[in-house]
N, C-alpha and C positions, 0 to 999 in steps of 0.2 A: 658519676655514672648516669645513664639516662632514667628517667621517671621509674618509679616502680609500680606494683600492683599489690596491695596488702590481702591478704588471707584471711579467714575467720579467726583460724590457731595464731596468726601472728607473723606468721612469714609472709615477705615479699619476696615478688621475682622481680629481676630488671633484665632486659634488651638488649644486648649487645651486639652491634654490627660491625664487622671483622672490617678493614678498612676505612672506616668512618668513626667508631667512636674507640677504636684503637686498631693498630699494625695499621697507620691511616698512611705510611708510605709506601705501602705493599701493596704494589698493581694487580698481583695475582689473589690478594687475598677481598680487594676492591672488586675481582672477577666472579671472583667465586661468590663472595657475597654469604658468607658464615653467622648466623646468629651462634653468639652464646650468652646463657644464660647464669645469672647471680642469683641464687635462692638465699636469702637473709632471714636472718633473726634480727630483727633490731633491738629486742631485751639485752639479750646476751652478746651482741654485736659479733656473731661467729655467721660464717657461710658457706655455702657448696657451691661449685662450679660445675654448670653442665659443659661437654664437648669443649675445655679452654685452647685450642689450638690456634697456630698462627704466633702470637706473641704471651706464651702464658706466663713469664716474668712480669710482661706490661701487667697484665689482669689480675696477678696479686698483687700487684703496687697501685689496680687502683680500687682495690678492695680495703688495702691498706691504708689509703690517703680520706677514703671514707670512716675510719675506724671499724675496720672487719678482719677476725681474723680467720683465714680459712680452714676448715673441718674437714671437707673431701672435696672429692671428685666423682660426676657422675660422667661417666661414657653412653651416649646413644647408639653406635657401634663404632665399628671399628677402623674405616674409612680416614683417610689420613690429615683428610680439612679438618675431621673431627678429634681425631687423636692424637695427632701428628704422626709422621715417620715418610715414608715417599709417598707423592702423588701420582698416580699413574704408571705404578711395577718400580722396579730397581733403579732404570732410567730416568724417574722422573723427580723432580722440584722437592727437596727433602723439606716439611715441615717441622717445625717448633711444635712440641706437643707436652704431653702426658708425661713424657719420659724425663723432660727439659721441667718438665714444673715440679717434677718429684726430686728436684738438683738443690730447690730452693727453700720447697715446702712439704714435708715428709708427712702425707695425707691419705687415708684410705682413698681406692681407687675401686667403684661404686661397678660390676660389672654382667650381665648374664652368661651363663655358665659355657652357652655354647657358643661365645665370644672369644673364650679364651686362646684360644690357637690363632687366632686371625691376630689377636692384640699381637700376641707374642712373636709374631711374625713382621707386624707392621709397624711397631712402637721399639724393638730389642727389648725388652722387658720380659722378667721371669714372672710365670704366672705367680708367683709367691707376691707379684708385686700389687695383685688385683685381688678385690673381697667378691665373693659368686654367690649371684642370689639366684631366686626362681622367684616366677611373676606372684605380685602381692608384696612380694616383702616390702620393707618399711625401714628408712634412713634417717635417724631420727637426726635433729636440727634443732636448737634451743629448746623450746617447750611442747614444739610439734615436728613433723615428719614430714616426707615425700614417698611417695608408692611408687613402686615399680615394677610397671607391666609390660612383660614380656609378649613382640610385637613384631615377632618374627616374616621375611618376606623379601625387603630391602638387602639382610642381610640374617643369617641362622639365628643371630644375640639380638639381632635386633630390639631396643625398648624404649619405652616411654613414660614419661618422669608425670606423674600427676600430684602438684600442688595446691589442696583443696579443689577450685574449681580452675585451674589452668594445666593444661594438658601438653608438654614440652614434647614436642612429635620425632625430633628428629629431622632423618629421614624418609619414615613411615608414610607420613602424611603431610602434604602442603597444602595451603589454600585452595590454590589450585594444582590439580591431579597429584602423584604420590611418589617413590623413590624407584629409582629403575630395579629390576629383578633380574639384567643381563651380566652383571659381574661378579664376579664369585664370592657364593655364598648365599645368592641370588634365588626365590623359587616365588615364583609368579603364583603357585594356587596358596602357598602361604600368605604369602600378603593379602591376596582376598580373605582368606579365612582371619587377616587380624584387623585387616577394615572393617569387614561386614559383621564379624563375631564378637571379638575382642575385644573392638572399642565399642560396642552396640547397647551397652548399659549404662556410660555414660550420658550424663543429662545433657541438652539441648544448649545448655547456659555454660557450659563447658570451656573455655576461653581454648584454641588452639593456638598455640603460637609453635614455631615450626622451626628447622633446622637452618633454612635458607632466605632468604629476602627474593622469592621466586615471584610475588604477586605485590598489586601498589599498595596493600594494607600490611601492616608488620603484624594482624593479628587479627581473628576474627572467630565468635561464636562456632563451635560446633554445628548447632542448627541452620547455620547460615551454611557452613560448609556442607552438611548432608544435603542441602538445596540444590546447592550450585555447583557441585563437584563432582562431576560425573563419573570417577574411581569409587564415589559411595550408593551410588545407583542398585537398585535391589536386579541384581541380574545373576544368571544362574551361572555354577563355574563355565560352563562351557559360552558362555559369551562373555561373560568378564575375558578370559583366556582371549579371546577370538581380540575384544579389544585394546588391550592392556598388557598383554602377556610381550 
């Protein structure tokens, strides 16, 4: 697996690029350009998997070829590069997901409350199959945890995984600008309110690393991002809306 980042509690995150460092013969998945994320224990050698879609066989087998055995699954939403199920409505590119890794590896599936109906629509899966939290809770992982804050906008469930100081965005937020609010589920002044609000108490030193490979750094400071990112611009709803919406 690619380089990791270690944590104060103990966990690392590692990188994952959907085409590249697996499902590397998948044109569409090379298209799309999918981060997902390995949260590890290395004491305990157990792991969670953010968003494993695309080839999530491959991703336990190369969780498995490191010595890791997988614990869960977190969902950033519900989105089919992220979860699997079709791309694009009924007609489109059915993805390997959530549903396909639960075939191999019988794992909690880590999810916000008001996700549920979208999963269950996008993934065939009975909501019996996903655990429902509310923002804050806490997934614990060998000797320490991952937080999950509810980061609604991109999509109702929308959330985001905060691992000490690295902050697993999703969709939410990219490097550069943020996840669209026109498809359903979609609400343009929410997402402001979990740009500007939401995420406004985390530190500067924040590590964001992001759902998609949208920008030429796979990762960069939050402070760098409140710089340069003109979705975090202190603007009031009515021109956020005007430009963003």
């Amino acid at each position: 697996m690619s380089a990791a980042a270690a944590t104060p509690d103990g966990l690392e995150v590692r990188q994952l690029l959907a085409g590249r460092d697996f499902a590397r013969h998948d044109r569409a998945a090379a298209q799309m350009a999918n981060y997902v994320y390995a949260v590890l224990a290395p004491s305990e050698r157990v792991a969670l998997l953010v968003d494993p879609a695309w080839a999530p066989g491959e991703l336990v087998d190369l969780l498995a070829g490191d010595g890791y055995a997988l614990e869960g699954v977190v969902l950033t939403h519900y989105h089919a590069d992220h979860a699997g199920g079709r791309l694009g409505g009924p007609s489109g590119l059915l993805l390997a997901g959530v549903a396909e890794l639960l075939e191999v590896a019988e794992v909690p599936v880590h999810v916000q409350n008001p996700e549920i109906a979208w999963l269950e629509r996008t993934t065939g899966l009975p909501s019996s199959a996903f655990v429902v939290h509310s923002s804050g809770d806490r997934v614990g992982l060998g000797q320490g945890s991952v937080t999950l804050l509810h980061t609604p906008g991109h999509t109702r469930g929308s959330q985001c995984v905060l691992v000490d100081e690295s902050l697993l965005t999703g969709d939410t937020l990219f490097l550069e600008g943020c996840g669209r609010t026109d498809l359903p589920g979609g609400d343009p002044r929410a997402l402001q309110e979990s740009l500007s609000q939401r995420l406004a108490a985390l530190a500067d030193s924040t590590e964001v690393l992001p759902g998609h490979a949208y920008a030429r750094e796979p990762s960069a400071s939050l402070g760098w991002v409140r710089r340069t990112n003109a979705v975090l611009a202190p603007l009031s709803e009515q021109e956020w809306l005007a430009r963003f919406s």
